[in-house]
DSSP file (Angstrom, degrees, kcal/mol; ACC not computed):
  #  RESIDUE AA STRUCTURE BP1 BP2  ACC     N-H-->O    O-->H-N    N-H-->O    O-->H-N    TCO  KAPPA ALPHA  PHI   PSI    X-CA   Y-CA   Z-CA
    1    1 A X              0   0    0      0, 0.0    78,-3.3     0, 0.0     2,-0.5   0.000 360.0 360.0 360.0 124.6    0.0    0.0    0.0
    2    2 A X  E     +ab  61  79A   0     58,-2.4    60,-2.9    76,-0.2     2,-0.3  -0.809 360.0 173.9 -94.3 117.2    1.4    3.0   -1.3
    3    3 A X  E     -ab  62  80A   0     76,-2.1    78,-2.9    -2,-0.5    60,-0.2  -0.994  20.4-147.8-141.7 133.0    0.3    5.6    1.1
    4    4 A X  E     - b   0  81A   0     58,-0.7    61,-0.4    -2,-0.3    78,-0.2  -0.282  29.6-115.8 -76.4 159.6    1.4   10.0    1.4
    5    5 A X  S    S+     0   0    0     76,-0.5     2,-0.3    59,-0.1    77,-0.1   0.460  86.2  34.3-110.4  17.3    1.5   11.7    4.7
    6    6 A X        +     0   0    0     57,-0.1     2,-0.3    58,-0.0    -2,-0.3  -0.855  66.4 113.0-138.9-178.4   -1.1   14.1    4.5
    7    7 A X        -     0   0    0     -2,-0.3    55,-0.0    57,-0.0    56,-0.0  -0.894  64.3 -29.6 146.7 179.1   -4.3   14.4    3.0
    8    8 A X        -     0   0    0     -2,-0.3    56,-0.1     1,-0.1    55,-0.1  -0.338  53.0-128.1 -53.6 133.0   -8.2   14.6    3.6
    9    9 A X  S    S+     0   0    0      2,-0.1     2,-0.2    54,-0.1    -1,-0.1   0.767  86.8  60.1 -50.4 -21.7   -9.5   12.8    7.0
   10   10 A X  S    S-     0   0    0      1,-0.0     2,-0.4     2,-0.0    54,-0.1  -0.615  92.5-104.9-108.2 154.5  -12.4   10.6    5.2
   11   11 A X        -     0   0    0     -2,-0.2    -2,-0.1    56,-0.2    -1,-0.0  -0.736  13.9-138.8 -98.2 147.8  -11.9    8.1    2.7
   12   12 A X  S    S+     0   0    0     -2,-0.4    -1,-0.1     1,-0.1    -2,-0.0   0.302  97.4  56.7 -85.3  -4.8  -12.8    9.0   -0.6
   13   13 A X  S    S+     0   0    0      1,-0.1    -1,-0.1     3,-0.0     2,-0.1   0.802  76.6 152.6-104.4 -86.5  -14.2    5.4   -1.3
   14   14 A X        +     0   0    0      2,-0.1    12,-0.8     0, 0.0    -1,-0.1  -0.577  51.3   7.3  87.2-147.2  -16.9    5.0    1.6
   15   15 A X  E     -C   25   0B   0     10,-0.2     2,-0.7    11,-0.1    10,-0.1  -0.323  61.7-146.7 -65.2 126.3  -20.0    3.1    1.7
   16   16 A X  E     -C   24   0B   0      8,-0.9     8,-1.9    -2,-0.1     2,-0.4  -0.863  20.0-163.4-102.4 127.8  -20.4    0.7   -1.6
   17   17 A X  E     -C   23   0B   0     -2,-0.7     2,-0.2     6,-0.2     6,-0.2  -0.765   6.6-153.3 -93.0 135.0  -24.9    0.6   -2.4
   18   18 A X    >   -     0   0    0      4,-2.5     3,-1.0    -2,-0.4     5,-0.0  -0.477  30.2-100.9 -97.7-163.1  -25.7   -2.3   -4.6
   19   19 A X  T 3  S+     0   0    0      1,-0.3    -1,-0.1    -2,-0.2    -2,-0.0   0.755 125.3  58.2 -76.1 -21.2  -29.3   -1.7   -7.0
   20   20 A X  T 3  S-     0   0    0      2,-0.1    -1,-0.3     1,-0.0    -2,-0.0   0.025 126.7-103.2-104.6  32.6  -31.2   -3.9   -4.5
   21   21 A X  S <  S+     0   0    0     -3,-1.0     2,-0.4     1,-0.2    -2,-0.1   0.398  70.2 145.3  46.0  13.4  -30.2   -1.5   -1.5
   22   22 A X        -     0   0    0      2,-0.0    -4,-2.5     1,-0.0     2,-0.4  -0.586  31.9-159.1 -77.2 132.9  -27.7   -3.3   -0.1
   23   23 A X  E     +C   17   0B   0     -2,-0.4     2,-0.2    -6,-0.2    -6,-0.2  -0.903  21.2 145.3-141.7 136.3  -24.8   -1.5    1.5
   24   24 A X  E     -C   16   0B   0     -8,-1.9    -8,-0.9    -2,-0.4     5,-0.2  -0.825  42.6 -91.0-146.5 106.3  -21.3   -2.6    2.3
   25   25 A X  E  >  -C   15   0B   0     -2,-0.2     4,-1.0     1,-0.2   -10,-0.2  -0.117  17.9-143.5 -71.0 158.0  -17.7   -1.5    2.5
   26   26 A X  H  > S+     0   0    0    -12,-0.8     4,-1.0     1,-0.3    -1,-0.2   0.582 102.1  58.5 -77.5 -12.9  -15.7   -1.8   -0.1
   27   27 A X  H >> S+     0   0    0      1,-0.2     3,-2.1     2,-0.2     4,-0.6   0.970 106.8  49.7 -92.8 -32.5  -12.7   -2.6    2.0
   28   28 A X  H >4 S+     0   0    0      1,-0.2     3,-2.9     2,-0.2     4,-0.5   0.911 106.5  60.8 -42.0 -45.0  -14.8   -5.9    3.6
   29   29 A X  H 3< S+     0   0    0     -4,-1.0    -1,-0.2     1,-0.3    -2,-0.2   0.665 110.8  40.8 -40.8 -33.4  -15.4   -6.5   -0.3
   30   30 A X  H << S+     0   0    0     -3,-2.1    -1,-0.3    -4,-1.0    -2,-0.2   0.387  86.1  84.8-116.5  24.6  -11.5   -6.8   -0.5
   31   31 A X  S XX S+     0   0    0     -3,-2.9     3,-2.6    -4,-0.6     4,-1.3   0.989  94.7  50.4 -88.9 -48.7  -10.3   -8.7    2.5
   32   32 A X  T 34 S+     0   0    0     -4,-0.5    -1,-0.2     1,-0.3    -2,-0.1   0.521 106.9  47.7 -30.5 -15.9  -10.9  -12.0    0.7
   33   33 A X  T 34 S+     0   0    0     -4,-0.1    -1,-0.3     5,-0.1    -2,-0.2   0.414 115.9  48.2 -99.6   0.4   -9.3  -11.3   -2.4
   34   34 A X  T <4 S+     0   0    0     -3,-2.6     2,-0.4    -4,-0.1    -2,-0.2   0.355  96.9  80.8-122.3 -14.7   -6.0   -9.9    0.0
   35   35 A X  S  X S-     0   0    0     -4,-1.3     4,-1.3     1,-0.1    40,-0.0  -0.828  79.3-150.3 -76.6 129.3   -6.3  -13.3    2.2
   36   36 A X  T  4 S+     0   0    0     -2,-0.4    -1,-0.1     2,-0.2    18,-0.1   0.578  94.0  58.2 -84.9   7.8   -4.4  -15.9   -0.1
   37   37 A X  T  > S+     0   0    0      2,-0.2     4,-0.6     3,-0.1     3,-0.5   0.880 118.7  31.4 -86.6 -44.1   -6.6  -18.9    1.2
   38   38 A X  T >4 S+     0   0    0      1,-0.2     3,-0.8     2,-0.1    -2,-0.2   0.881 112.6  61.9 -62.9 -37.4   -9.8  -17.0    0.0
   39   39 A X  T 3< S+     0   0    0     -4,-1.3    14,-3.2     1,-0.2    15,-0.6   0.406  91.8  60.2 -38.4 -23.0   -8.3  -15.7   -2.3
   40   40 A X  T 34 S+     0   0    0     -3,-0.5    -1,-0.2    12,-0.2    -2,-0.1   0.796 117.6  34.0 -97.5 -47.9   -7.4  -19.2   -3.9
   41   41 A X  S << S+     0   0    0     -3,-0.8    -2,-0.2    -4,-0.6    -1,-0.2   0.076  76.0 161.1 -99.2  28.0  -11.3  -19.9   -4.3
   42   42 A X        -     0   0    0      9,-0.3     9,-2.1    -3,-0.1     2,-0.4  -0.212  27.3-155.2 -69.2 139.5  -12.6  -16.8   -4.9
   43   43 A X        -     0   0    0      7,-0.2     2,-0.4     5,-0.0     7,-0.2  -0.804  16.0-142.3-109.0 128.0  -16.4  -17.1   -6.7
   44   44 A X     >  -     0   0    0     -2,-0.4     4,-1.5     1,-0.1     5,-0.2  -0.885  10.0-146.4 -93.6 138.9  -16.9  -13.8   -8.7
   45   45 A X  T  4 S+     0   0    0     -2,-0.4    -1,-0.1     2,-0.1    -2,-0.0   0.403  91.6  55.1 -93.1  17.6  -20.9  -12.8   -8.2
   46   46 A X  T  4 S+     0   0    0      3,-0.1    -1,-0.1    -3,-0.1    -2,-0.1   0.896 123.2  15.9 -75.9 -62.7  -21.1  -11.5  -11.2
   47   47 A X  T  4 S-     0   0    0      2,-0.1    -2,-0.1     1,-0.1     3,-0.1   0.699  92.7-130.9 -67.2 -15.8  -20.1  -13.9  -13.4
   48   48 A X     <  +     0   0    0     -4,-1.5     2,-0.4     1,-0.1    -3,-0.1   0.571  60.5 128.3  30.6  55.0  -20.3  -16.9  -11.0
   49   49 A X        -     0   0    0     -5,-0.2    -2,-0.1     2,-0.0    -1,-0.1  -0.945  56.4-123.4-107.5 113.9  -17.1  -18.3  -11.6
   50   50 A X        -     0   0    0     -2,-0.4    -7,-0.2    -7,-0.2     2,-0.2  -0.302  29.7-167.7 -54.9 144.8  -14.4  -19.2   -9.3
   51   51 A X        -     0   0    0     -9,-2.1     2,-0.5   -12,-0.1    -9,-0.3  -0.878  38.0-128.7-140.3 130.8  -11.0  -17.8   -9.6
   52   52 A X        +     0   0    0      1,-0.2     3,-0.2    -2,-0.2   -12,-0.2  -0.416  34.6 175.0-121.7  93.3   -7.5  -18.3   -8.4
   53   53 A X    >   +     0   0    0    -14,-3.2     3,-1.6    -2,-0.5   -13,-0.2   0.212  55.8  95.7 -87.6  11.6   -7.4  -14.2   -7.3
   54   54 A X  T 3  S+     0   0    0    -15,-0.6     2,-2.9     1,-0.3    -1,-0.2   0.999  76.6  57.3 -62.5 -62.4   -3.5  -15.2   -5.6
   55   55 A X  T 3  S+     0   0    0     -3,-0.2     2,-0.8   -16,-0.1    -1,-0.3   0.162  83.7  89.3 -98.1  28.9   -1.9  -14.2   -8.3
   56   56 A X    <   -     0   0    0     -2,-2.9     2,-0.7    -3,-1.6    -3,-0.0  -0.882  61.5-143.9-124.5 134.0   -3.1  -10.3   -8.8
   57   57 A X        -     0   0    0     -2,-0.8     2,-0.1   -23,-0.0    -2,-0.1  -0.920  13.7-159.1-115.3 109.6   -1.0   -7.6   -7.1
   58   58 A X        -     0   0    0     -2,-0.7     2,-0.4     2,-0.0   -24,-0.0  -0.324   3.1-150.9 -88.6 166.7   -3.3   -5.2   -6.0
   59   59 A X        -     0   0    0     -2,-0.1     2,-0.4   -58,-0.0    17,-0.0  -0.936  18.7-163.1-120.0 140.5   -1.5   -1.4   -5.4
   60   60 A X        -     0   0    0     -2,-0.4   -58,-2.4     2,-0.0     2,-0.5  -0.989   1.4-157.1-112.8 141.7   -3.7    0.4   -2.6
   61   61 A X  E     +a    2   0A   0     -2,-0.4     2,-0.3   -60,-0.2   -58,-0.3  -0.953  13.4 178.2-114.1 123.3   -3.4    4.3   -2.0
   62   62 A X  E     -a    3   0A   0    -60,-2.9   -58,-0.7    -2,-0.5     3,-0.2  -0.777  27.3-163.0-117.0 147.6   -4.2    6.4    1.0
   63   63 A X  S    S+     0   0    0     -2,-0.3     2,-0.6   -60,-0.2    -1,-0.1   0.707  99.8  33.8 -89.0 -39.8   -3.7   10.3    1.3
   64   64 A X    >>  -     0   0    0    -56,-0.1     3,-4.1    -3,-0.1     4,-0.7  -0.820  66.4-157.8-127.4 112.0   -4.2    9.1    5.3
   65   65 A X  T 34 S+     0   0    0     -2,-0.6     3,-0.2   -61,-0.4    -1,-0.1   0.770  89.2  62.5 -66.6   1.3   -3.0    6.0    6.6
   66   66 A X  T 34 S+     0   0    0      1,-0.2    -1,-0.2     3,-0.0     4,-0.1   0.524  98.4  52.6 -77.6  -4.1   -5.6    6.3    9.5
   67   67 A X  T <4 S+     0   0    0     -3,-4.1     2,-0.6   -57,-0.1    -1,-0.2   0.553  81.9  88.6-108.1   6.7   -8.4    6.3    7.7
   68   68 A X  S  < S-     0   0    0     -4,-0.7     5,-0.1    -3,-0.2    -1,-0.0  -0.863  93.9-104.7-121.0 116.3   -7.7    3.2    5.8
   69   69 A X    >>  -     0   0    0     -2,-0.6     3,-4.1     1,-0.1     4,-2.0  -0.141  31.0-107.0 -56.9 145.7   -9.5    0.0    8.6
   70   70 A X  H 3> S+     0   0    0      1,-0.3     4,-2.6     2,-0.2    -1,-0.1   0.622 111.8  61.9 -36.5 -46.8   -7.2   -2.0   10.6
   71   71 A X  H 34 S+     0   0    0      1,-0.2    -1,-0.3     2,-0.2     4,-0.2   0.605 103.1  48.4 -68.2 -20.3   -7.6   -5.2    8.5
   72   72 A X  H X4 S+     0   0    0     -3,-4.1     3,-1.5     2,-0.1    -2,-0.2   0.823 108.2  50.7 -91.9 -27.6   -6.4   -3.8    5.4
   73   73 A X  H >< S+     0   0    0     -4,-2.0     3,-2.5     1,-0.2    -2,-0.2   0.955 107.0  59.6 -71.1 -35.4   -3.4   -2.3    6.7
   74   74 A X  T 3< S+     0   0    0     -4,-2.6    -1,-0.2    -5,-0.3    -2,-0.1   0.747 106.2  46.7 -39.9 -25.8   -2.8   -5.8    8.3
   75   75 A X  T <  S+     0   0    0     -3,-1.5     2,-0.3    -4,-0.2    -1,-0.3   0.139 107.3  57.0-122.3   5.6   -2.7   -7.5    5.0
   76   76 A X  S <  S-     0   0    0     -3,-2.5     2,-0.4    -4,-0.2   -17,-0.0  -0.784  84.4-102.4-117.4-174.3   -0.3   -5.0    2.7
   77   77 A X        -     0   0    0     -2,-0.3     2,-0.6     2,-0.0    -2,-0.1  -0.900  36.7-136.3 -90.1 123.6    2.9   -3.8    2.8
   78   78 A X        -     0   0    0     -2,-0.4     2,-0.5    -5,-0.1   -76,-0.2  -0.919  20.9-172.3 -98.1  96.4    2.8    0.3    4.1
   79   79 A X  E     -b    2   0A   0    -78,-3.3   -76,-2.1    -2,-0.6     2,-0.5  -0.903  10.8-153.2 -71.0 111.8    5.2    2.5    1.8
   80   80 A X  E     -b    3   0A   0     -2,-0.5     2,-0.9   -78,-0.2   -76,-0.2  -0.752  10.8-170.4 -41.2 104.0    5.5    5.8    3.2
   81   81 A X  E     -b    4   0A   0    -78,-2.9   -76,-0.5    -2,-0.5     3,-0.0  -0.841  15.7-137.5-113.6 146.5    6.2    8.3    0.9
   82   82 A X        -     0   0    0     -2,-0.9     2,-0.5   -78,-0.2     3,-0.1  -0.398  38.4 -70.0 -84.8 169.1    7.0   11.8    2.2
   83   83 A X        -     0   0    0      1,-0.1    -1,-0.1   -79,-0.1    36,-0.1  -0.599  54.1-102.7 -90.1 118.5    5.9   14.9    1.0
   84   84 A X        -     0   0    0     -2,-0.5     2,-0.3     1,-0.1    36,-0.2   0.412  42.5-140.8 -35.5 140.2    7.3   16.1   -2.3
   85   85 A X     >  -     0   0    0     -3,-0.1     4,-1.4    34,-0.1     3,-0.3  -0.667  24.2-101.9-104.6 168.0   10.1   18.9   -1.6
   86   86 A X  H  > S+     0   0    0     -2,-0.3     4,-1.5     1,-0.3    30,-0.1   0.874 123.3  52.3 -47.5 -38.9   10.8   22.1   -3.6
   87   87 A X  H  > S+     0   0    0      1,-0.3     4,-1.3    28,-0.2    -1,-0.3   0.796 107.8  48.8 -97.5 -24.8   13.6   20.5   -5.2
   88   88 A X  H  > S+     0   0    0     -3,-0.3     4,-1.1     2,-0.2    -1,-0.3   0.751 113.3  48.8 -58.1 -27.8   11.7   17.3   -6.5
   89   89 A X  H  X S+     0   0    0     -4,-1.4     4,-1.3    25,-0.2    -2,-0.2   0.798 108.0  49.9-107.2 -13.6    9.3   19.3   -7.7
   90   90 A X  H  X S+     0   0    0     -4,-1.5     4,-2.5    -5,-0.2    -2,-0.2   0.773 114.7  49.3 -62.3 -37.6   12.0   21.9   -9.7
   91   91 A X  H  X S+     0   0    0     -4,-1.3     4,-1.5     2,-0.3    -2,-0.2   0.741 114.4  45.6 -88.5 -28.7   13.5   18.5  -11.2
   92   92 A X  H  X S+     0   0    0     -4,-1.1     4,-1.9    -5,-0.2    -2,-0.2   0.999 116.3  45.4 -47.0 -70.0    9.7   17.5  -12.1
   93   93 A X  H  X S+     0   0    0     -4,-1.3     4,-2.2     1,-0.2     5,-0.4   0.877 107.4  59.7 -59.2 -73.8    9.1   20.9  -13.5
   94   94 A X  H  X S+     0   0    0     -4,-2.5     4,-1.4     1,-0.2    -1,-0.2   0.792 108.9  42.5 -31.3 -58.9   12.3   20.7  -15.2
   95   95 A X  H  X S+     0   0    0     -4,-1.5     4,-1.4     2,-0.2    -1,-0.2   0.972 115.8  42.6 -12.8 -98.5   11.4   17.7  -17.2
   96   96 A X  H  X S+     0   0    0     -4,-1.9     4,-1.2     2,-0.2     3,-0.4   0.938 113.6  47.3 -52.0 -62.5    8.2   18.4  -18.2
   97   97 A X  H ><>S+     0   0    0     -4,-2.2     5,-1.1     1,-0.2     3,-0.6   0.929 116.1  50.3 -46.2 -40.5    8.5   22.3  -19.2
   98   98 A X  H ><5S+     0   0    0     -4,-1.4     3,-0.5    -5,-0.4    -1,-0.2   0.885 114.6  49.8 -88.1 -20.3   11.8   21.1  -21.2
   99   99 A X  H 3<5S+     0   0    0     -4,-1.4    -1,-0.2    -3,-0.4    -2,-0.2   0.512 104.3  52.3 -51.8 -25.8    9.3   18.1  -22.8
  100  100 A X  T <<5S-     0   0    0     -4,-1.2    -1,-0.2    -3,-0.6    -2,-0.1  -0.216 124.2 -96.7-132.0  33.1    6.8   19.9  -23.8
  101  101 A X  T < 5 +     0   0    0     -3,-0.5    -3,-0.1    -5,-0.1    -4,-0.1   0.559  64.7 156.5  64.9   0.3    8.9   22.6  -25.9
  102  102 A X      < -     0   0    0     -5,-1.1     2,-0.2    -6,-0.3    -1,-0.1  -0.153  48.8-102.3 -33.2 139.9    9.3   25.6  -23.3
  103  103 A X    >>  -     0   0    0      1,-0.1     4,-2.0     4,-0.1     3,-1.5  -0.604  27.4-113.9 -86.9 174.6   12.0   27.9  -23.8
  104  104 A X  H 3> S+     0   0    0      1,-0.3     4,-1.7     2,-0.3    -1,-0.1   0.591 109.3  51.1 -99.9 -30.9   14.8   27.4  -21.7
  105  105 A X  H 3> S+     0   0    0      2,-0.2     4,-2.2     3,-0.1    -1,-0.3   0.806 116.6  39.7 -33.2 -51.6   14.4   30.9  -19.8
  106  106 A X  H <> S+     0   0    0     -3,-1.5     4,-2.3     2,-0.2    -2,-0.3   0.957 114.7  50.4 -93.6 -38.8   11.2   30.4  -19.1
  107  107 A X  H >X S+     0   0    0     -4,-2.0     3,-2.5     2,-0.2     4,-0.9   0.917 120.4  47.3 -32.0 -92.8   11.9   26.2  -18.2
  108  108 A X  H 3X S+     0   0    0     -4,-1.7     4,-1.0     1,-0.3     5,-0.3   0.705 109.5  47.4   1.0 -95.0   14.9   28.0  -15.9
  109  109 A X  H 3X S+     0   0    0     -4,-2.2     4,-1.1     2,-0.3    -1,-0.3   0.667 109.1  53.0 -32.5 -45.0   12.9   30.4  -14.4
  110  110 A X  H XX S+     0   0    0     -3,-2.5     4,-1.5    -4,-2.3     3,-1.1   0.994 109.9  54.6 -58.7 -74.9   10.1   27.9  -13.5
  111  111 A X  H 3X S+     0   0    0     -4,-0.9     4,-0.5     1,-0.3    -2,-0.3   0.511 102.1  50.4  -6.7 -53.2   12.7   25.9  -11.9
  112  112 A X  H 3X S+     0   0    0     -4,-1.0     4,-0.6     1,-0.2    -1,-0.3   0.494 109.3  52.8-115.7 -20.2   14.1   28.3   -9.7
  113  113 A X  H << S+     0   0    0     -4,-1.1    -2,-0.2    -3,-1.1     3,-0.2   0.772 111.1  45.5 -79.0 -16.8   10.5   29.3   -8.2
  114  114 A X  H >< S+     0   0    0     -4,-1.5     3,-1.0     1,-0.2   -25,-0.2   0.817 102.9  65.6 -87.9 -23.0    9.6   25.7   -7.4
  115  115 A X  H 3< S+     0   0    0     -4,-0.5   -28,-0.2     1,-0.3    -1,-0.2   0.818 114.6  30.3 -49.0 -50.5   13.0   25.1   -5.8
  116  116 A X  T 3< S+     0   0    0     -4,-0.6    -1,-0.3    -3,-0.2     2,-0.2  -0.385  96.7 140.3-122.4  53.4   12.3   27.7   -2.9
  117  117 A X    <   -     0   0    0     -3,-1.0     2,-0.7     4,-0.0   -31,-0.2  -0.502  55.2-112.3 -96.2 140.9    8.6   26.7   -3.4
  118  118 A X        -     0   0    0     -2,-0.2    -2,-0.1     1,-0.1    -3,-0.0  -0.952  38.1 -79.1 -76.9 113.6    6.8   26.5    0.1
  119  119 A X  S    S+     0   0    0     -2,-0.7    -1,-0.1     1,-0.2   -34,-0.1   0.379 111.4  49.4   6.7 110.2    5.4   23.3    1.8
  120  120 A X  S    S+     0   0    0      1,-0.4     2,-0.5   -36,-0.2    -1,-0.2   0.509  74.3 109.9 123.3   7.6    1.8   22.4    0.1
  121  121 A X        +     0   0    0    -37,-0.2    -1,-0.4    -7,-0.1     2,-0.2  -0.857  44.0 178.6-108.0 150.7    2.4   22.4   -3.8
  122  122 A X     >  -     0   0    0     -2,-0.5     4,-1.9     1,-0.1   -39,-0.0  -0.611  43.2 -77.3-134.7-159.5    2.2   19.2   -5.5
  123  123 A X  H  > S+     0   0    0      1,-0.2     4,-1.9     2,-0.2     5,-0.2   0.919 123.0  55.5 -94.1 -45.1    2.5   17.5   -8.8
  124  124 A X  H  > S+     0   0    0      2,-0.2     4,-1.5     1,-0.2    -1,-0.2   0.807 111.8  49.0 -64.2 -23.1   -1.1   18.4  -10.1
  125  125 A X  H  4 S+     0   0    0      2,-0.1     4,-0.5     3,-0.1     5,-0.3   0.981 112.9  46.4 -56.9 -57.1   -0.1   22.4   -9.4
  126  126 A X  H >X S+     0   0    0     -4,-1.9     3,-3.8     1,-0.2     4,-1.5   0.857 112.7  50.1 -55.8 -80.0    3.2   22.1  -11.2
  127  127 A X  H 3X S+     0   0    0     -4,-1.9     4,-3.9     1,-0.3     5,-0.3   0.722 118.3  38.2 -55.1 -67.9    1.3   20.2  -14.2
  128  128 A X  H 3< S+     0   0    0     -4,-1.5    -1,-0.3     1,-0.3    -2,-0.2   0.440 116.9  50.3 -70.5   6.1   -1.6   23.1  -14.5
  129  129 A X  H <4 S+     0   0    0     -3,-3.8    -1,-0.3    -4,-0.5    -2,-0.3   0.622 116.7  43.2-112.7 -16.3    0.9   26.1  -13.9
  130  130 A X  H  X S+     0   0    0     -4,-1.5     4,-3.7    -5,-0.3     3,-0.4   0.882 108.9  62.5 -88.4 -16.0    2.9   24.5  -16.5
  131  131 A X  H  X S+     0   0    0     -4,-3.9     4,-3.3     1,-0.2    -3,-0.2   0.943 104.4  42.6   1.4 -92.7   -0.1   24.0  -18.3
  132  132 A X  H  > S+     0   0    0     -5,-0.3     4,-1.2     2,-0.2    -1,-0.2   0.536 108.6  55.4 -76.3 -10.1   -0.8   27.4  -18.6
  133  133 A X  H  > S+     0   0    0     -3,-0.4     4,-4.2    -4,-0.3    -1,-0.2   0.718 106.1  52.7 -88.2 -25.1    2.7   28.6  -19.5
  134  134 A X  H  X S+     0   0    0     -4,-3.7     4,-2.8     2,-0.2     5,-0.4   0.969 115.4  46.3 -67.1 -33.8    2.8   25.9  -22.7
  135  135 A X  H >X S+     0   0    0     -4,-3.3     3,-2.0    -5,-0.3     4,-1.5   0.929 114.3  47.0 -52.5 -52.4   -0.9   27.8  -23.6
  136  136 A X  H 3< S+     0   0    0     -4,-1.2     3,-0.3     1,-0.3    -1,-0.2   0.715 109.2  55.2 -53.7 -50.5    0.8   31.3  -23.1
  137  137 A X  H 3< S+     0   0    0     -4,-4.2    -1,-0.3     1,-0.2    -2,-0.2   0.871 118.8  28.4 -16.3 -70.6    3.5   30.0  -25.1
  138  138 A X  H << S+     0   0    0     -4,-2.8    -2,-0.2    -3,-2.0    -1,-0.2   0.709  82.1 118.0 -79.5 -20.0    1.3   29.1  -28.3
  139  139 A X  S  < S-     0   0    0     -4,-1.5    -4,-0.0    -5,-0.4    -3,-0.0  -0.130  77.4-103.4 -59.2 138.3   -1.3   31.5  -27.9
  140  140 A X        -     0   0    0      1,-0.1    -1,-0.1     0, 0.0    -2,-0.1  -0.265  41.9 -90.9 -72.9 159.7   -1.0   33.7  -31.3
  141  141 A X        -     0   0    0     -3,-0.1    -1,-0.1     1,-0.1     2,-0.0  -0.021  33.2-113.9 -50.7 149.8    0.5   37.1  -31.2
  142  142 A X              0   0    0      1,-0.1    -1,-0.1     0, 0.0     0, 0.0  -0.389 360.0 360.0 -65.4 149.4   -1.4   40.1  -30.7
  143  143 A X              0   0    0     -2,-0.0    -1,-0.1     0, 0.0    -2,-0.1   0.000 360.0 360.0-130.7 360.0   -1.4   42.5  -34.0
């Protein structure tokens, strides 16, 4: 389980309702497929065919590893990953801006704000502020 160290309190998943009003969590729905003894006979109810679920390597993702129930955490492996730093996110930035045809100024320049970047930007800011430089970039000139 691949999991970040901050993030929203509530899981983003919740209660799963089937059509006939039946309501369940999703994470009971996946401690048999993470047991490898159920797991071995697993009956799908859609199709109603057993299947030998062992052999699928689920990824799980948490923003909060508290919010994710006791029984699931029991059953992965918990990667920490820590929170992205200014200079991960310059080297990101660097990357991408030089990928997507930026000039080298502006690539530079990008860089060197993200670098001394404050605690709370992540990858999906960097993407939409570089975003918005590639428009500024193409948009046609003014006459």
């Amino acid at each position: 389980m691949f999991m970040t160290p901050t993030g929203p309190p509530s899981c983003k998943v919740g209660d799963v309702r089937s059509d006939r009003g039946f309501s369940f969590a999703l994470s009971n729905a996946l401690l048999p497929l993470l047991e490898p003894l159920s797991a071995r006979t697993w009956n799908c109810p859609y199709y109603r065919v057993r299947f030998d679920m062992r052999w699928i390597t689920w990824v799980l993702t948490s923003n909060n590893r508290r919010t994710v129930p006791a029984p699931l955490l029991s059953r992965c492996r918990v990667i920490c990953i820590p929170q992205l730093s200014g200079a991960h996110l310059a080297y990101f930035a660097l990357r991408e801006a030089a990928a997507r045809g930026l000039p080298a100024d502006t690539v530079d320049a990008l860089a060197d704000m993200l670098a001394g970047a404050q605690p709370g930007w992540d990858l999906r800011a960097v993407i939409k502020l570089i975003d918005g430089l590639v428009a500024r970039e193409n948009r046609p000139p003014l006459q």
